[in-house]
TORPAFI-400753 format. One record per residue (C-alpha): x, y, z. Coordinates in steps of 0.2 Angstrom, whole numbers, padded with zeros to 4 digits, always signed. Example, Ala and Ser with C-alpha at 12.3 -4.5 7.8 and 13.67 -1.06 7.14 Angstrom:
+0062-0022+0039 +0068-0005+0036 
END
This chain:
+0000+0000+0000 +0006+0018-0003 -0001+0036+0001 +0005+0052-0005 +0015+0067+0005 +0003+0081-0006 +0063-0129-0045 +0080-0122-0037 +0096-0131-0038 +0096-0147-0026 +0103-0141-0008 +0121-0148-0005 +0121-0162+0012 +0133-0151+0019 +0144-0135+0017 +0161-0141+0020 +0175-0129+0023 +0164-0114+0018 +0153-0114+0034 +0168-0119+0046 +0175-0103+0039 +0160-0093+0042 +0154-0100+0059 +0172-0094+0064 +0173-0077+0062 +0175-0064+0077 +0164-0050+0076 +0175-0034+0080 +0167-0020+0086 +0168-0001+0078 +0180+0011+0086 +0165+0023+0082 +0153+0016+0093 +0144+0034+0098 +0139+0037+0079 +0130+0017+0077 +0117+0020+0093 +0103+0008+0089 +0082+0012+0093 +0077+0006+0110 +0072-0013+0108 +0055-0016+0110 +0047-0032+0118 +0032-0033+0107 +0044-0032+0092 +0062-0042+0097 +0062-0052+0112 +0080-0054+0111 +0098-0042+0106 +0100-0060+0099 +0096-0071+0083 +0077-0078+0084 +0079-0095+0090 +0066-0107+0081 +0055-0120+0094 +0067-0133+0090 +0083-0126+0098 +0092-0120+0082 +0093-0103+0075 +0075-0096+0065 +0077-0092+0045 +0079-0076+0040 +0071-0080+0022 +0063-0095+0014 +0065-0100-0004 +0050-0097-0013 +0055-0100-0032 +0047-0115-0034 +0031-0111-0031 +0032-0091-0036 +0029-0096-0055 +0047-0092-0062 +0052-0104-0072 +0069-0097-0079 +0088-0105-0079 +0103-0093-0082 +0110-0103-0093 +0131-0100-0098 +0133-0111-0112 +0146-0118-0107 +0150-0134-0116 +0169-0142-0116 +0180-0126-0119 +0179-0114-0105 +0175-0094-0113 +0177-0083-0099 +0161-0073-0101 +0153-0091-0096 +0158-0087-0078 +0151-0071-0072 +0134-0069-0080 +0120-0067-0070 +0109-0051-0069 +0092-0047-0063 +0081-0031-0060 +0068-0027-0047 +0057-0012-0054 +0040-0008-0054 +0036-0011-0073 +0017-0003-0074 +0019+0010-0059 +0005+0000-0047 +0018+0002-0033 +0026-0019-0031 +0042-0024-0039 +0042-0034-0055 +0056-0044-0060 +0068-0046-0077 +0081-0059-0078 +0095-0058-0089 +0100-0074-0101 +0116-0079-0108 +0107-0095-0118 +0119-0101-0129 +0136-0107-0132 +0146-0088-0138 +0155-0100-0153 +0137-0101-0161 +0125-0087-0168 +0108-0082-0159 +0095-0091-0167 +0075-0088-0167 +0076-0102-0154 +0091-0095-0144 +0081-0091-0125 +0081-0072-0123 +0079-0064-0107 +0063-0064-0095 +0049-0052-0088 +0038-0058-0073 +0024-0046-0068 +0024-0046-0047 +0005-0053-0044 +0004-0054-0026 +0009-0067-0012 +0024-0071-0020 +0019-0076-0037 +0022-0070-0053 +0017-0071-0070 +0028-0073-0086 +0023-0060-0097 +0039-0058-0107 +0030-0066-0124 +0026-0050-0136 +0032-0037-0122 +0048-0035-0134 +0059-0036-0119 +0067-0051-0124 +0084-0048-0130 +0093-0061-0136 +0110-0057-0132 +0125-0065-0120 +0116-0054-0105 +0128-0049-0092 +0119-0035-0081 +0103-0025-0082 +0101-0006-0075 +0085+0002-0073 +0081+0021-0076 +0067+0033-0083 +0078+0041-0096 +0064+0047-0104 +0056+0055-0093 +0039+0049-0094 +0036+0041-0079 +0041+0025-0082 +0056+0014-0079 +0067+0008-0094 +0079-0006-0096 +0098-0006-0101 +0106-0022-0105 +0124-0026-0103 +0130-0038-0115 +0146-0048-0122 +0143-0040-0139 +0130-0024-0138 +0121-0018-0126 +0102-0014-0129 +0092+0001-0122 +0073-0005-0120 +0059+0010-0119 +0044+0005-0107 +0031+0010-0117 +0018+0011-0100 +0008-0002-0107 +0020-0016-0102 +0027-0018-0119 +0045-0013-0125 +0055-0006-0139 +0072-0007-0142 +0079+0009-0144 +0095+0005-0146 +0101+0011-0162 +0090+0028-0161 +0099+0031-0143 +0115+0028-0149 +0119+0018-0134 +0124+0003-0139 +0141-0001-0136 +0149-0015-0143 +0161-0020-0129 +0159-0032-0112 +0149-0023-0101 +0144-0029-0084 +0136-0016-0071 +0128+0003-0076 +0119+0012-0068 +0109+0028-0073 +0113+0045-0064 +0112+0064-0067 +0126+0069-0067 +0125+0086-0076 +0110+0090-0064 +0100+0096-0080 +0084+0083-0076 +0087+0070-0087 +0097+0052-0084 +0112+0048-0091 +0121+0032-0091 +0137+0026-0085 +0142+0008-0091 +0156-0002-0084 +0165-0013-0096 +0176-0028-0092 +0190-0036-0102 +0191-0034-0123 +0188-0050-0127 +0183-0061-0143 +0178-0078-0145 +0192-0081-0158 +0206-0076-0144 +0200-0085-0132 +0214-0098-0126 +0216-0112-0113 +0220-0109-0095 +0223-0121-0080 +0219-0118-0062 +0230-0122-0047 +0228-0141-0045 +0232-0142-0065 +0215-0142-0074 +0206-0134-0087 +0197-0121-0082 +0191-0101-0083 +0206-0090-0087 +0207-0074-0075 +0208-0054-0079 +0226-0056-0079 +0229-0067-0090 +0222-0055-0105 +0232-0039-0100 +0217-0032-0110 +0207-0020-0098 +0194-0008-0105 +0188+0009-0100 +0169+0011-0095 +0157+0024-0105 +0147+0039-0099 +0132+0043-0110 +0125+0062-0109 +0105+0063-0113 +0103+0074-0123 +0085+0075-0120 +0078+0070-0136 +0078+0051-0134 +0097+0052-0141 +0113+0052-0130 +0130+0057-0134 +0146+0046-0127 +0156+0057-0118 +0169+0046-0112 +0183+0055-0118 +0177+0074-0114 +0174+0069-0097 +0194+0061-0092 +0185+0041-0092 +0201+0039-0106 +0214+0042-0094 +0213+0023-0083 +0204+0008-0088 +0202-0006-0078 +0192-0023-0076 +0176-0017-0072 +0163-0027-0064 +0153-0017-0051 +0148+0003-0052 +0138+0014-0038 +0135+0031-0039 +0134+0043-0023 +0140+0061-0020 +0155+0055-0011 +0164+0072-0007 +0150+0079-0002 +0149+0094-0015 +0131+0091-0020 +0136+0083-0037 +0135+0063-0039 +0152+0054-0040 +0155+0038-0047 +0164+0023-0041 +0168+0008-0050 +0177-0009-0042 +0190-0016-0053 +0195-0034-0055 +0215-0036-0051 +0215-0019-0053 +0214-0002-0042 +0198+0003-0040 +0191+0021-0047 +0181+0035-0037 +0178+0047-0053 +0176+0064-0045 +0161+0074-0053 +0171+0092-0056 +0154+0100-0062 +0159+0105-0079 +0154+0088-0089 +0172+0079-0083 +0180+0068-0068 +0194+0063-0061 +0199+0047-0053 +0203+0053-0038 +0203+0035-0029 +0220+0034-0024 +0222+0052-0020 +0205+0047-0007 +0209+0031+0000 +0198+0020-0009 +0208+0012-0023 +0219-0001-0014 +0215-0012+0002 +0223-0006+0019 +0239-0014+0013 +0241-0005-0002 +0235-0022-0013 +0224-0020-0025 +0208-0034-0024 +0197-0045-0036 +0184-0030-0034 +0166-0039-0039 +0151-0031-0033 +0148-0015-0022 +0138-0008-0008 +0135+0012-0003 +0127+0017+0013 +0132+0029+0027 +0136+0015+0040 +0145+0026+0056 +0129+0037+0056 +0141+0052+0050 +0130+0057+0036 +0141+0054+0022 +0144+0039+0010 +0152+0024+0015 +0158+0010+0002 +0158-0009+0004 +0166-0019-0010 +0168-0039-0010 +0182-0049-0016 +0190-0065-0022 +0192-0080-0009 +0204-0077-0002 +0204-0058+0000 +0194-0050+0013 +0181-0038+0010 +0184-0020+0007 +0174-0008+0020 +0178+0010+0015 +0176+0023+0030 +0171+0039+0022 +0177+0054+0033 +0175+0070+0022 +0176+0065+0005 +0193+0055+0011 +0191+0035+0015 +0200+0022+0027 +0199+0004+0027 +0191-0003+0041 +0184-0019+0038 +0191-0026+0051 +0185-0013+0065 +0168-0017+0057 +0169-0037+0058 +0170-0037+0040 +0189-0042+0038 +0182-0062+0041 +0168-0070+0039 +0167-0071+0020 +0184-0073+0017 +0181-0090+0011 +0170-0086-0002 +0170-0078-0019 +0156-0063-0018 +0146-0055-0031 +0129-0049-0029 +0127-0037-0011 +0118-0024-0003 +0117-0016+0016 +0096-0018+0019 +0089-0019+0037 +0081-0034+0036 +0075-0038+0054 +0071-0018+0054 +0078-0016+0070 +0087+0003+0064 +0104-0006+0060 +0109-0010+0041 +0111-0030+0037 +0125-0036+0022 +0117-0048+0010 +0134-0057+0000 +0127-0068-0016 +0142-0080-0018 +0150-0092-0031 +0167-0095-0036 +0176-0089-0054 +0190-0108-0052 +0184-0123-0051 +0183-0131-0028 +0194-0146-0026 +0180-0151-0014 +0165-0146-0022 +0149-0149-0012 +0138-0150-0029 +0138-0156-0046 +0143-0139-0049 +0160-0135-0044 +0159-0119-0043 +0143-0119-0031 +0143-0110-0014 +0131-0103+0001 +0127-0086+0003 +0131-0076+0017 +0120-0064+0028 +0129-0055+0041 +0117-0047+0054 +0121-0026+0060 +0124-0026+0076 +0124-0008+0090 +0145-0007+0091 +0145-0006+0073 +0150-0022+0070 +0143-0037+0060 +0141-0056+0064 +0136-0069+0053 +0118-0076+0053 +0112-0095+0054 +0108-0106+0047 +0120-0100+0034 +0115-0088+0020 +0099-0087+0031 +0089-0101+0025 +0083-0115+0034 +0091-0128+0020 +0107-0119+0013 +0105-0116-0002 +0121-0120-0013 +0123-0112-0030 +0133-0099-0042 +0127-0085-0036 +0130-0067-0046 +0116-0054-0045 +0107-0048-0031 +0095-0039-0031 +0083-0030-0015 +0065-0024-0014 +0048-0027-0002 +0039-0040-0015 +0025-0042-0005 +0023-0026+0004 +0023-0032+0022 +0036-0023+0028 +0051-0033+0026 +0064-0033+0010 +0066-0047+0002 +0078-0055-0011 +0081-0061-0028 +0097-0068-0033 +0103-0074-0051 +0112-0091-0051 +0119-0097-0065 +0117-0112-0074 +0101-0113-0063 +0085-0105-0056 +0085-0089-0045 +0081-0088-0027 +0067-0078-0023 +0069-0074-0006 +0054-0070+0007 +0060-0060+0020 +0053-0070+0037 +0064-0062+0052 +0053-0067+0067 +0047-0051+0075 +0053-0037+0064 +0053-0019+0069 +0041-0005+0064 +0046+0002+0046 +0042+0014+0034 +0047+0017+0014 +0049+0031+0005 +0046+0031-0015 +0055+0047-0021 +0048+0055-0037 +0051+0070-0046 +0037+0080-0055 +0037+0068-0070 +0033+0055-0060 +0049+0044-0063 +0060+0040-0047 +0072+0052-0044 +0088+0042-0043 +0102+0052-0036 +0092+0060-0022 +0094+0060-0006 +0081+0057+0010 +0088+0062+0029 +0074+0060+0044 +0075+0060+0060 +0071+0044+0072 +0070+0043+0091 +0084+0058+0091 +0097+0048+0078 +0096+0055+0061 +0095+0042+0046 +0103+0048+0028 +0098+0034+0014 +0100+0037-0007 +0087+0034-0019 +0097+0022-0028 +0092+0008-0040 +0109+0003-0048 +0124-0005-0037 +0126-0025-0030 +0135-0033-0046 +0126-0034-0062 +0109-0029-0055 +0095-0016-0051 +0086-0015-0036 +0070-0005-0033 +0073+0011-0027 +0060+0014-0013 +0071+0021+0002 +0067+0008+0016 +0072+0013+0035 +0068+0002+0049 +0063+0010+0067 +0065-0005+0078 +0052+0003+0092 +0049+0019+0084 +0031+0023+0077 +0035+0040+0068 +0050+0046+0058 +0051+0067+0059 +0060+0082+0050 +0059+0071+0033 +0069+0080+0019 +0075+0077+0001 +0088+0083-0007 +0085+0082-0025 +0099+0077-0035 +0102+0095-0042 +0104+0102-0023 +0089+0106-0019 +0079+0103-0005 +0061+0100+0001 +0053+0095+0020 +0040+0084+0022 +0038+0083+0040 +0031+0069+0050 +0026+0052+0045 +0018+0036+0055 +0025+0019+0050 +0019+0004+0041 +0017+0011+0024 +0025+0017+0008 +0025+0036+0007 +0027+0045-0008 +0037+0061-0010 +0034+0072-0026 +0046+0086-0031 +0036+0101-0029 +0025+0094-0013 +0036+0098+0003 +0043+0114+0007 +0058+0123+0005 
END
C-alpha cells in the first residue's frame, strides 16, 4: 500500500570448509561506537539483542525459498559446453522495478542461452519479464512485451531516461548492449540504435545517474575485459585443470562509458570529454553517490586485479579518478583486490557515503570509511575483515532486514576456479552469506547460513533488494547461473516498525540520485534513492528505514539530486509514502 505526501538447484548435504569458515569469524566491534546508537528494543517487536531462536533449539530463518512455487520458471544458462569462454563465468543479472507504476516490484532476468561460438538463433532463449501478482507469485509476461533480448546478457540497469514516468531497461552484453523504452503499457521497444547507446564491448554493471543535474538520466556503463571468441585460449587452475582464465591473464582491460542525454531520446558518449580515457580497468561493479560531499554525484567503480576508481564529478561535464588520492583504490595494505560487486550506505551514522566492496576467496572484504570525501579501510574494525573470506562474492547490498534501525550485508556467492571439494555437481557452487548489523557497529554472521533454513548452494552473481509483498520486510532475488534464481521471502521473526519512502520528481519517474535524511528517536538516518549497485543488477529504489520501536519518523527531507531541498515533515509507520518534487517545502 502507498499514500502520497501532497525448482532451485538441489541443496548440498553439507557446506564443508565454507561454513567452518564462516561460523568462525569474530565479530570486532567499531571504534566509532557513539555514531552506530541503535532504537530502544521493543518487547512486542524483538524479544532478544540475539538471533530468533526457532521452537526446535536452532537458529530461526531469515528468508525461505520461494522459487518454486512463485511461477518463475527461468535457468541462467552460460553455455558452457567443453571449452571454457570466460564470459561463461560471471553472467547473471536481474532487476527489481516496478514495470506498470502499481507500486510492487516486478522482476527481469538476464539470459546468456547459448554457447558464444554459435550465432543467436529464433530459438536462442532471450531474457525474461515476470509481472509481481501478489503473495509471491508471478506471471511470465515476457512473450510479445519485446523485452526479450537475445544477447549474452551480463547485467541490467533500470532508469526513466525518458522522462515519462516509467522505468526503462539497459542491458549489458558480451557484444552490444540494448536500451529497452517502457512503453507504459508493459510492452518494450528497443531503442538502441536511435539512442546511440549501444556499445559493442563487455559490459557488466551501469547504472543511470544525473550527473550534469539538468533533469534527465544519463548512463554510466562499466566494461570488463576486450575479449573475442576467436582469442579466447586455454588456461589451467592451481591443481592443473582446465578451467576459466582470470583478468590477468588477458592484459586487456577496458575503460567504462558515460552517456550524456541529450534529451531528445538520443545520448552522446562522452567518455573522452569527461577524463573516463585516462585509466581503464576490469570493471565489474559501479555505484553512484555524492561522495565528497559537494552536491554533485560521484561515481565509483570496483575493478577486477586492478585499483579501484572513485571518478570525482568536477561540475563541468568531466571527472577525475581521484581513488588513490582518497583512499579507496587499494585495500589497507596497499593491494589492489578481485573488486566484484559494491555496496553504498552511510554506515557510522556520520551522514556521508560509506563503500563496501567484495572480493575473491581469499581476500577479505573492502569496508571503506568515508570521513569528508577522504576514506580508510576498516573492515576489520567493522567485523567485515572475516567471515566471508572463504567465499567468492558477487551480488550485495546493506538492507535492514529484521528492521531493528541497523543495516544488514546480504553477499550472493559463487566461485570464478573450479573447488577441489566441491559440495555439488557444480564445482563452482557456494552458500550465501547474511551478516546481521549489530549496535557497536559491527557485523556477525547469521544462521543457518546464508539465512535459510536448507542452505542453499549455487553460483550466485546478481542480487537484487525490494519489499515483494509489501509487508514490511525486504526481500531478495538472486541470479544463479546455470540454474534458477532464489526468490527470497524475508521472514525475520518479530521485525521492527518500518516505513518506505518512494521518491519521485514532477514527471513521476524516481528520482535516482536524491537524497532522504529524517530524523528517528533523536538519531538522524541519511539513505540514497538508488536503483543501480550490487553486481550486475538493479534493485528497486524505494528508500526503506527500519525503526525498531519507533512509530513516527520526523523532519523528513529530500535533497534532489540538483541540490535542492524539500521537508515533508512527520510520517507514522507501516506504509509506503510517496514524496513528489514540488509537494514539501523549501
Amino acid at each position: 500500500m502507498s499514500r502520497r505526501a501532497s525448482g532451485g538447484t538441489a541443496p548440498a548435504p553439507g557446506i564443508g570448509l565454507a561454513l567452518a569458515i564462516s561460523l568462525g569469524a569474530v565479530v570486532v566491534s567499531s571504534c566509532r561506537e557513539a555514531d552506530r546508537t541503535p532504537p530502544a528494543p521493543s518487547p512486542t517487536t524483538r524479544a532478544t539483542t540475539g538471533p530468533a531462536i526457532s521452537p526446535e533449539g536452532g537458529a530461526a530463518a531469515w528468508f525461505e525459498d520461494r522459487a518454486a512455487s512463485s511461477g518463475i520458471d527461468f535457468v541462467c544458462e552460460s553455455g558452457h559446453e567443453s571449452a571454457f569462454l570466460f564470459p561463461e563465468i560471471i553472467l547473471g543479472g536481474c532487476a527489481l522495478f516496478d514495470l506498470e507504476g502499481d507500486g510492487d516490484a516486478d522482476l527481469y532476468l538476464v539470459q546468456g542461452g547459448r554457447n558464444l561460438r554459435r550465432p543467436v538463433t529464433p530459438d536462442t532463449p532471450g531474457n525474461r519479464l515476470y509481472r509481481n501478482d501478489g503473495d509471491f507469485r508471478f506471471a511470465d509476461v515476457t512473450e510479445g512485451s519485446g523485452a526479450s533480448d537475445a544477447g549474452y546478457g551480463v547485467g541490467v540497469a533500470v532508469g526513466d531516461y525518458d522522462d515519462d514516468g516509467d522505468s526503462d531497461l539497459y542491458v549489458t552484453n558480451v557484444g552490444a548492449n540494448v536500451l529497452l523504452r517502457n512503453d507504459g503499457d508493459g510492452s518494450f521497444t528497443d531503442v538502441t540504435a536511435v539512442s546511440r547507446t549501444g556499445h559493442p564491448g563487455w559490459g557488466t554493471s551501469a547504472s543511470f545517474l544525473d550527473y550534469d543535474a539538468d533533469g534527465d538520466l544519463d548512463l554510466f556503463v562499466v566494461n570488463y575485459v576486450q575479449w573475442a571468441v576467436e582469442g579466447e585460449f586455454d588456461c589451467r587452475n592451481a591443481f592443473g585443470a582446465l578451467d576459466y582464465c582470470l583478468p590477468t591473464n588477458y592484459g586487456a582491460p577496458e575503460p567504462d562509458v558515460l552517456y550524456r542525454n541529450e534529451g531528445d531520446g538520443t545520448f552522446t558518449d562522452v567518455s573522452e570529454f569527461a577524463g573516463l580515457h585516462t585509466a581503464t580497468g576490469n570493471g565489474l561493479g559501479i555505484a553512484c553517490a555524492d561522495f565528497d560531499g559537494d552536491g554533485r554525484v560521484d561515481v565509483f567503480v570496483a575493478n577486477d586485479t586492478m585499483l579501484d576508481q572513485l571518478w570525482i564529478n568536477r561540475g563541468d561535464g568531466r571527472f577525475e579518478d581521484e581513488g588513490l588520492l582518497r583512499g579507496c583504490a587499494l585495500d589497507e595494505n596497499g593491494r589492489a583486490k578481485a573488486g566484484m560487486g559494491v555496496a553504498v550506505a552511510d554506515l557510522d551514522g556520520d551522514l556521508d557515503r560509506d563503500l563496501l566492496v567484495v572480493n575473491l576467496e581469499g581476500e577479505t572484504d573492502s569496508f571503506y570509511q568515508n570521513d569528508d570525501g577522504f576514506f580508510s579501510d576498516r573492515s576489520a574494525a567493522h567485523g567485515l575483515a572475516g567471515a566471508s573470506r572463504g567465499f567468492t562474492r558477487f551480488g550485495v547490498g546493506f538492507m535492514d532486514f529484521d528492521n531493528d534501525g541497523l543495516l544488514d550485508l546480504y553477499q550472493a556467492n559463487g566461485r570464478v576456479q573450479l573447488s577441489p571439494e566441491p559440495v555439488t555437481a557444480d564445482g563452482y557452487a557456494e552458500s550465501n552469506l547474511v551478516q546481521r548489523g549489530l549496535g557497536t557497529g559491527g557485523f556477525e554472521t547469521v544462521t543457518p547460513i546464508g539465512g535459510t533454513a536448507t542452505p542453499l548452494v549455487a553460483t550466485s552473481r546478481a542480487a537484487a533488494f525490494a519489499d515483494l509483498d509489501g509487508d514490511g520486510g525486504v526481500d531478495v532475488v538472486v541470479a544463479n547461473r546455470d540454474a534458477p534464481p532464489h526468490v527470497l521471502r524475508n521472514v525475520v521473526a518479530g521485525r521492527g516498525h518500518w516505513i518506505g519512502f518512494r521518491v519521485r520528481e514532477r514527471s513521476g519517474r524516481d528520482a535516482l540520485g536524491a537524497i532522504v535524511t529524517a530524523d528517528v528517536a533523536g538519531r538522524t538516518i541519511s539513505r540514497d534513492v538508488v536503483s543501480g549497485y550490487s553486481y550486475a543488477a538493479a534493485s528497486d529504489p524505494v528508500v526503506h528505514l527500519g525503526l525498531g520501536a519507533n512509530e513516527r519518523v520526523e523532519s523528513v527531507t529530500v535533497r534532489w539530486a540538483d541540490g535542492a531541498e524539500e521537508r515533508f515533515g512527520d510520517f507514522g509507520a507501516g506504509s509506503v509514502v510517496v514524496l513528489d518534487r514540488g509537494a514539501g517545502r523549501s
